[in-house]
C-alpha positions as CSV (number, residue, x, y, z in Angstrom):
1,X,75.3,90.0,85.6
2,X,74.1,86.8,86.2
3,X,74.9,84.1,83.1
4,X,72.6,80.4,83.1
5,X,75.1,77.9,82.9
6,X,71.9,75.2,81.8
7,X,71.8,75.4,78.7
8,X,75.4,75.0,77.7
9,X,75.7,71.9,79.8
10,X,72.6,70.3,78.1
11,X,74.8,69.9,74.8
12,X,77.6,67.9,74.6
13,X,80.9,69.7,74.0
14,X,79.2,72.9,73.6
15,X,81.3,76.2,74.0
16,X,80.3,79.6,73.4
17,X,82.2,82.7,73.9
18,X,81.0,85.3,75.3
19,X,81.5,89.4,75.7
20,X,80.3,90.6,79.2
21,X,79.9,94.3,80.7
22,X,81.7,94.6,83.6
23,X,78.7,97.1,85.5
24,X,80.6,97.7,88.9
25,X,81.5,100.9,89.4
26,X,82.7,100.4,92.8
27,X,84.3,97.6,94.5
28,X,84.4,97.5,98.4
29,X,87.7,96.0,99.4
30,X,88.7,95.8,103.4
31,X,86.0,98.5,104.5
32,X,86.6,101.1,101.7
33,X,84.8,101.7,98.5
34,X,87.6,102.3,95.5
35,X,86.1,103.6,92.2
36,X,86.7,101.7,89.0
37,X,88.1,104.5,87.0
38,X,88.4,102.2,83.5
39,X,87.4,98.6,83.0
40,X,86.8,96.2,79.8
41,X,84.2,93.4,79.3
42,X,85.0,89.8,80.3
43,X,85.4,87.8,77.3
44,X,84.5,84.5,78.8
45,X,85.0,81.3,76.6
46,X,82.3,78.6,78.4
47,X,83.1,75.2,77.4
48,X,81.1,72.1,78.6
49,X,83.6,69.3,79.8
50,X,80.4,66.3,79.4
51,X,79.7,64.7,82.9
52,X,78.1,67.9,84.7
53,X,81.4,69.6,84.5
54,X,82.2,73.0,83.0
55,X,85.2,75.1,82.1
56,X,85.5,79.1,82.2
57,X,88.5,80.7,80.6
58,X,88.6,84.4,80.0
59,X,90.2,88.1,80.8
60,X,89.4,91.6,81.6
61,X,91.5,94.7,82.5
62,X,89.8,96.6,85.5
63,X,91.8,99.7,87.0
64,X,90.9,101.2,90.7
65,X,91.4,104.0,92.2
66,X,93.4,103.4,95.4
67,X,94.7,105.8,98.1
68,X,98.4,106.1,98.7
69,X,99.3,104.1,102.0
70,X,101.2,107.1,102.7
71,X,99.3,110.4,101.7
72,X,95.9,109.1,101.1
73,X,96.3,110.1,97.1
74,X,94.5,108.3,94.5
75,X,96.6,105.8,92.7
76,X,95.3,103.9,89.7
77,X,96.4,100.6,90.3
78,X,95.7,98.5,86.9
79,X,94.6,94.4,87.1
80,X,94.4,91.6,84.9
81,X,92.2,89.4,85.2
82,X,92.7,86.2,84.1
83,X,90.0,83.2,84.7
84,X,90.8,79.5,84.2
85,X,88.7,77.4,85.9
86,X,86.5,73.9,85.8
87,X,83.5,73.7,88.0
88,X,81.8,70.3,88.7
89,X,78.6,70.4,89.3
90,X,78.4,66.7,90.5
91,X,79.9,67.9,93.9
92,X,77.3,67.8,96.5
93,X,77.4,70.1,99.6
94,X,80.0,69.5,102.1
95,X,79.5,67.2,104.7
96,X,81.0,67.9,107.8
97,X,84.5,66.0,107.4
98,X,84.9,67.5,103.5
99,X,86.0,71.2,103.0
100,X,83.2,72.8,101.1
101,X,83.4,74.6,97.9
102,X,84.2,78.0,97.9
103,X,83.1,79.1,94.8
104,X,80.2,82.0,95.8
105,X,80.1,83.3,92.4
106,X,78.1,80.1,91.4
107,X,74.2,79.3,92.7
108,X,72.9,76.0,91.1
109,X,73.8,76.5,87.8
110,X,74.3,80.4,87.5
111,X,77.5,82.5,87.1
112,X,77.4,85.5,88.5
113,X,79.7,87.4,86.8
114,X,80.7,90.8,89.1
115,X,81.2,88.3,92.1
116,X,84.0,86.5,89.9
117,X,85.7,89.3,88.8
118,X,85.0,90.7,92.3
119,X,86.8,87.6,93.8
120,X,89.8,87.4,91.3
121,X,90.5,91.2,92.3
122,X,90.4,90.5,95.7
123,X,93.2,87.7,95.3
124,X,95.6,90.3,93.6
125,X,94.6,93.4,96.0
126,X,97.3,95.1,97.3
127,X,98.5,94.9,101.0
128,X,100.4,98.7,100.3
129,X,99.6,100.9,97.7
130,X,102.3,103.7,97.0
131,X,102.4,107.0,95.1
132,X,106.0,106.6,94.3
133,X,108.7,104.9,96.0
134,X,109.7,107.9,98.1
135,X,106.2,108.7,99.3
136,X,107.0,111.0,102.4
137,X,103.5,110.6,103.7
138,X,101.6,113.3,105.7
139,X,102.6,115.3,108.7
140,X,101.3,113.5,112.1
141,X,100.5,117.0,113.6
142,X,98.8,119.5,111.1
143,X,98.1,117.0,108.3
144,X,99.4,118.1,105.1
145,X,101.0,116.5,102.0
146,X,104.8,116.1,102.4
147,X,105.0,115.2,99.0
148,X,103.6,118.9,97.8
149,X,105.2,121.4,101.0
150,X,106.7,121.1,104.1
151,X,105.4,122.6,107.2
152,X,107.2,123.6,110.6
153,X,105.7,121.0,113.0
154,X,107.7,119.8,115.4
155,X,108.7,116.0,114.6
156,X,110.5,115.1,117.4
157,X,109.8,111.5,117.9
158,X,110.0,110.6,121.4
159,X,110.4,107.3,122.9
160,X,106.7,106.0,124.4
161,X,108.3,103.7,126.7
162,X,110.4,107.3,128.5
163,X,106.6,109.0,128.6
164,X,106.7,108.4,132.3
165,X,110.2,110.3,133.2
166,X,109.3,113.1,130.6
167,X,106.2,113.1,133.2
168,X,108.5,114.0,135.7
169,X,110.7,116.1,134.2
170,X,107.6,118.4,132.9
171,X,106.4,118.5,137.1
172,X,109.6,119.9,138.4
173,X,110.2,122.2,135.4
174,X,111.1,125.7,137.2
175,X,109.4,128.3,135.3
């Protein structure tokens, strides 16, 4: 949802609060799509700072689902969101010896509103998600679910570095 920022910085001290939809039903985090299984609107508090400068305060519970590092089962991993932030629209773009601003969620004077919560939950994504603490994972040869039965596989770990004597040892095997 995109939010016009113009007419709240025409009056002075102006603030309004505001109750957003969050509409995502996705969100595509490092090449996967997780689902939003619950979410709450933003409740965003716009307050004009005078002098072309703005401040955004709100919060919003989103919860993803998120596959177990280990078994690839769902997790639903909850975040808060929690926005405090000024924006100063006096800033002109970067020149080549300034940082630019990285603020993508704002285009002139429009908020869009997914691509900030999108940006927050991107801060506070997790590098590991786990079922439990003693996740046991799948089985590297047939693929099943430690966690729910065990299979017979054979894991034997060996040693890559020894692949080359095992080599040998499998050529002069007698039969």
């Amino acid at each position: 949802m995109i939010i016009s920022l113009a007419e709240i910085m025409q009056i002075p001290n102006e603030s309004r609060q505001m109750e957003i939809p969050v509409e995502a039903e996705r969100i595509h985090v490092a090449g996967m799509d997780h689902k939003v299984i619950s979410k709450e609107p933003l409740k965003l508090t716009v307050t004009n700072l005078g002098n072309r400068r703005v401040a955004l305060q709100g919060a919003t519970k989103i919860v993803l689902a998120i596959p177990c590092s280990r078994c690839l089962d769902e997790v639903d991993v909850p975040f808060e969101i929690e926005i405090d932030d000024e924006i100063d629209f006096r800033q002109k773009e970067a020149g080549p010896d300034e940082i630019p601003d990285e603020r993508v969620y704002i285009d002139g004077t429009n908020l869009d509103v997914e691509r900030l919560i999108y940006d927050e939950i991107l801060l506070d994504f997790p590098l590991q998600t786990l079922c439990r603490e003693d996740c046991k994972g799948i089985c590297k040869v047939c693929g099943v679910n430690l966690n729910r039965e065990t299979c017979s596989c054979d894991q034997t770990v060996l040693d890559p570095r020894m692949a080359a004597f095992q080599d040998i040892f499998d050529q002069f095997k007698e039969v």
